[in-house]
C-alpha positions as CSV (number, residue, x, y, z in Angstrom):
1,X,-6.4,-25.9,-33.0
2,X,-4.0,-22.6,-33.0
3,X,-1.8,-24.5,-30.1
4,X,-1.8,-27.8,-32.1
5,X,-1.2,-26.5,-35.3
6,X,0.7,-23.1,-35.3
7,X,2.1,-23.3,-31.6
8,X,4.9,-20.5,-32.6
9,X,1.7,-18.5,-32.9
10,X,2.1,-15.1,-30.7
11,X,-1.8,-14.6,-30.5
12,X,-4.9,-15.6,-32.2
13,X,-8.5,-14.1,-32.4
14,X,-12.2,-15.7,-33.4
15,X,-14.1,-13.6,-35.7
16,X,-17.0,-14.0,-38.1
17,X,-20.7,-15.8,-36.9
18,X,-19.1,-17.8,-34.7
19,X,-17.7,-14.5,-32.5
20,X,-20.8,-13.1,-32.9
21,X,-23.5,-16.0,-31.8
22,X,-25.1,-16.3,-35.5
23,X,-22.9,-19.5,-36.3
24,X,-24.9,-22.5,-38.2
25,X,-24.5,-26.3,-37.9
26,X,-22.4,-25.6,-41.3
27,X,-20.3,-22.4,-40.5
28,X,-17.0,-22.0,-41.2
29,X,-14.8,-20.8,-38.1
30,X,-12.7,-17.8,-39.2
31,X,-10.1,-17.5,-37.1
32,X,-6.8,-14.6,-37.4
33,X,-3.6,-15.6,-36.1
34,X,-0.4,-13.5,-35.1
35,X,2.8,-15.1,-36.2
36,X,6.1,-14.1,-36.0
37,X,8.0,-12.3,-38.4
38,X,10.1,-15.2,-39.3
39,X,7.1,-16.9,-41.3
40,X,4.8,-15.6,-43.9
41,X,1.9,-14.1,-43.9
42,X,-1.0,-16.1,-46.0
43,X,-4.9,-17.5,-45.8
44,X,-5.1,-21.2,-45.4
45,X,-8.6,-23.2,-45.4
46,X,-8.4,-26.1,-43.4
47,X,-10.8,-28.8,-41.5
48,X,-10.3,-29.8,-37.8
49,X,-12.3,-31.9,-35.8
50,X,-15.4,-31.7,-38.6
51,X,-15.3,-28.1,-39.1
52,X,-14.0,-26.0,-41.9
53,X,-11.3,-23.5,-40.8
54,X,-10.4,-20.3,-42.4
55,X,-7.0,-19.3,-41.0
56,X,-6.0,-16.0,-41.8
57,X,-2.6,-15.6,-41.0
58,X,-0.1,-12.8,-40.7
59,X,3.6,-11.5,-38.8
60,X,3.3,-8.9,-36.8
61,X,5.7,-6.9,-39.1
62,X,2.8,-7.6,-42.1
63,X,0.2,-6.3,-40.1
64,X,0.3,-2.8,-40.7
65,X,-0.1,-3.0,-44.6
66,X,-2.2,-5.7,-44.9
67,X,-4.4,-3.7,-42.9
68,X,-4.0,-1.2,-45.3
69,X,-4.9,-3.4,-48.1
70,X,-7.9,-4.7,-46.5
71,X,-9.1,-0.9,-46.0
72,X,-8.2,-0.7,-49.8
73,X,-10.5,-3.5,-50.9
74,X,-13.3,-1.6,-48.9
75,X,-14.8,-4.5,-47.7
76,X,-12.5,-4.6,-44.4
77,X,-13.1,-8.8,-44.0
78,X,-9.9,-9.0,-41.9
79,X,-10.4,-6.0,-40.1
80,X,-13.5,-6.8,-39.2
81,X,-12.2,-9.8,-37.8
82,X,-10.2,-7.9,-35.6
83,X,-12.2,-4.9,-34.4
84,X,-15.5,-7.9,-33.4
85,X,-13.8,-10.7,-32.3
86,X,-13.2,-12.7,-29.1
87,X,-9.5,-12.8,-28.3
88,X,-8.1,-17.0,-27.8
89,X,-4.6,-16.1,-27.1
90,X,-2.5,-13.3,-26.1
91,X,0.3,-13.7,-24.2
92,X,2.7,-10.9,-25.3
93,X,-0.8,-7.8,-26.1
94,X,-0.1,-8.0,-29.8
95,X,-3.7,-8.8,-30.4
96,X,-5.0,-6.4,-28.3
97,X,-2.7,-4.0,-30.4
98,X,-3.4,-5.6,-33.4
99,X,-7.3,-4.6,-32.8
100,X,-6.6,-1.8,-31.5
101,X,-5.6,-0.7,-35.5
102,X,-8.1,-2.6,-36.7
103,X,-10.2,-0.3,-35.0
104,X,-8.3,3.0,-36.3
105,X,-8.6,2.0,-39.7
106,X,-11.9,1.1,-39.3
107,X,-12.9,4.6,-37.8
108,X,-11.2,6.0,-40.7
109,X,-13.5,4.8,-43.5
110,X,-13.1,2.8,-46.8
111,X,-11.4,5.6,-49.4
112,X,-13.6,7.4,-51.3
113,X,-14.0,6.1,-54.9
114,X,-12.4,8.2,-57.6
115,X,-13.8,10.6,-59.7
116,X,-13.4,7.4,-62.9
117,X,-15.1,5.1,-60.3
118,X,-18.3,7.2,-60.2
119,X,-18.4,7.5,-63.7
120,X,-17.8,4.0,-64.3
121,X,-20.3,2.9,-61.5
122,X,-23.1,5.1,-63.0
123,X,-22.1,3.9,-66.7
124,X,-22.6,-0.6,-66.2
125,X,-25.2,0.4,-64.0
126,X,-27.1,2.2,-66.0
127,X,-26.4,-0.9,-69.1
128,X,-27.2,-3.4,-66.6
129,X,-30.8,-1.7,-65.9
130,X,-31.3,-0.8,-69.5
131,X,-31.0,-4.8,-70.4
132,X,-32.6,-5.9,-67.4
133,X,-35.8,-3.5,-68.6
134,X,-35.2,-4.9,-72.1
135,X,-35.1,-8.7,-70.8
136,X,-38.2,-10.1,-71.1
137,X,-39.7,-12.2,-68.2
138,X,-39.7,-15.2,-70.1
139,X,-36.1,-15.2,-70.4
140,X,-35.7,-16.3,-66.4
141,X,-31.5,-17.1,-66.9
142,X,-30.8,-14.0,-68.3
143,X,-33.4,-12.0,-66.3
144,X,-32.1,-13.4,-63.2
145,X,-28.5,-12.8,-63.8
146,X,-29.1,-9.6,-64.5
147,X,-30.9,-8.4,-61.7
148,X,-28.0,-9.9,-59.5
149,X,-25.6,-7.9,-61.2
150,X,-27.5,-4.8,-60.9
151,X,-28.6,-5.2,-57.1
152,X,-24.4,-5.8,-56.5
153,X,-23.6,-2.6,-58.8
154,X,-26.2,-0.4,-57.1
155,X,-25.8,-1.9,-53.9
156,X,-21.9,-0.8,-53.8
157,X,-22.6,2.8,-55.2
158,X,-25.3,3.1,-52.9
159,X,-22.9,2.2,-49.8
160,X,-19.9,4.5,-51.2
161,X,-22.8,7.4,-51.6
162,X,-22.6,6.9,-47.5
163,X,-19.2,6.5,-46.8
164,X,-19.8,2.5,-46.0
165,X,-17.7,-0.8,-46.0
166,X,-19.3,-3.1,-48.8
167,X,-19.7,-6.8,-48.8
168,X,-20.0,-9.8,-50.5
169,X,-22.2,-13.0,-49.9
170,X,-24.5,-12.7,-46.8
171,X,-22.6,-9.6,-46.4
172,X,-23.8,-7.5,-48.9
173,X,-27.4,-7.4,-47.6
174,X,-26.7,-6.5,-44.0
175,X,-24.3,-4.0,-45.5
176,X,-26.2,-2.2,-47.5
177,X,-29.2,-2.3,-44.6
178,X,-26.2,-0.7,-42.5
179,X,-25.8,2.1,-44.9
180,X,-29.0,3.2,-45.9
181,X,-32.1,1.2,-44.5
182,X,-34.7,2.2,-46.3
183,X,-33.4,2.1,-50.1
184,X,-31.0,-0.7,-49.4
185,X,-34.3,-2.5,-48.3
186,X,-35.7,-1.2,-51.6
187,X,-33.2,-2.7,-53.5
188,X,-33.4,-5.9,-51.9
189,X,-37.2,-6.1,-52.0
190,X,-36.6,-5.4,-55.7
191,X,-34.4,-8.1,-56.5
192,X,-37.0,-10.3,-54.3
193,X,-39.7,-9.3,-56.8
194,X,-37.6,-10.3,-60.2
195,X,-37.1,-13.8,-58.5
196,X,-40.3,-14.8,-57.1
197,X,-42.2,-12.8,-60.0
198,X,-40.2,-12.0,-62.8
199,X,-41.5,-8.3,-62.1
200,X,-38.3,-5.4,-62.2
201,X,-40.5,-2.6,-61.8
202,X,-39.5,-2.6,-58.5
203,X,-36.0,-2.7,-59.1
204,X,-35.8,-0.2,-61.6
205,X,-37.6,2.2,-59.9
206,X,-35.2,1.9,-56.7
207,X,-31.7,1.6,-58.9
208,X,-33.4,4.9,-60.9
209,X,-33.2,6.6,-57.1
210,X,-29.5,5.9,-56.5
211,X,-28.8,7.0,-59.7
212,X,-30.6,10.1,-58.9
213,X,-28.5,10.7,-55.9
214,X,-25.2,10.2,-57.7
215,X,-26.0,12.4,-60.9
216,X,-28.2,10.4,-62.6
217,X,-27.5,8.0,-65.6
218,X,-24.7,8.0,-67.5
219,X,-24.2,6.5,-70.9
220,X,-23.4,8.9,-74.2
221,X,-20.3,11.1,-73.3
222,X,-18.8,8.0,-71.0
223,X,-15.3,7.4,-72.1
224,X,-12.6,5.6,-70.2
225,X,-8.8,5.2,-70.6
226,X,-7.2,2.2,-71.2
227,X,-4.3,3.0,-69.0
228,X,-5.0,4.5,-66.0
């Protein structure tokens, strides 16, 4: 595919399930691809031979700060990419270099989140769990929405408390198992219990213990600017 379509490419790499052995009948193939400097750097989906491509694609001279924005996002997708998968082409060593950064960044860590970002976590968190205790279970749409949006809110404090990369999808879960196994499976096995049993005791009582570890609940005295 990289030779038929991009054959200016100067490298390319496989990432995602399919680098890793985890790949379904229905997986997408992400795949990275080194370009020259005379092109521009961009994500295209595409389908070749049956399957569904995900082609991210970037010139050597982009690679440095879309690295850097990748890190910023603190979910890492493209770095990840990098750092895990199997080499298809590289003729010249820019992939190898290109991991190679991938893998400095990496080792680096997501940023930390700001003292706003704490406050603000803590704050919808703690409005998401107070309507999700007020829900009743009758009310399965709104029940169930909220307990998604409070598993994704406590899942990515929870991660930041340990320095972690989030993630979103599939990724989220394995994430936040990385980070902290046995409350991230508390959380999970919480949100489990609101969709098979319209129960969020369990839930609340594992979002109450990441609160805990990042100064507790935080609603009256929470103010935030409208410009940063």
């Amino acid at each position: 595919m990289v030779t038929e379509l991009y054959p200016h490419a100067l490298g390319a790499i496989l990432g995602g399930s399919a680098a890793q052995g985890r790949a379904t009948a229905t997986s997408d193939l992400d795949v990275a691809a080194l370009l020259p400097d005379s092109d521009i750097s961009r994500r295209e989906v595409i389908r070749h031979q049956g399957r569904i491509v995900e082609l991210f694609l970037n010139t050597l001279g982009d690679i440095p700060e879309f690295f850097a924005w990748d890190r910023a996002r603190r979910r890492g997708t493209v770095l990840f990419v990098y750092d895990q998968g199997l080499p298809l082409a590289d003729p010249h060593g820019h992939v190898a270099h290109a991991c190679q950064l991938a893998r400095d960044v990496l080792a680096s860590g997501p940023p930390p989140l700001t003292t706003a970002e704490w406050e603000h976590g803590r704050y919808v968190l703690a409005c998401f769990l107070d309507d999700l205790t007020d829900t009743p279970a009758g009310n399965r749409y709104e029940q169930l929405s909220l307990a998604d949006q409070v598993l994704r809110q406590a899942a990515d404090l929870l991660i930041a408390h340990h320095g972690g990369w989030t993630g979103i999808g599939k990724w989220l879960p394995r994430r936040l198992l990385s980070a902290d196994p046995a409350l991230g499976k508390a959380l999970l096995d919480g949100h489990q219990a609101v969709a098979e049993h319209a129960d969020p005791r369990p839930l609340t009582t594992a979002v109450n213990q990441v609160l805990d570890l990042l100064g507790g609940r935080l609603l009256e005295g929470f103010s935030h600017p409208w410009r940063a």
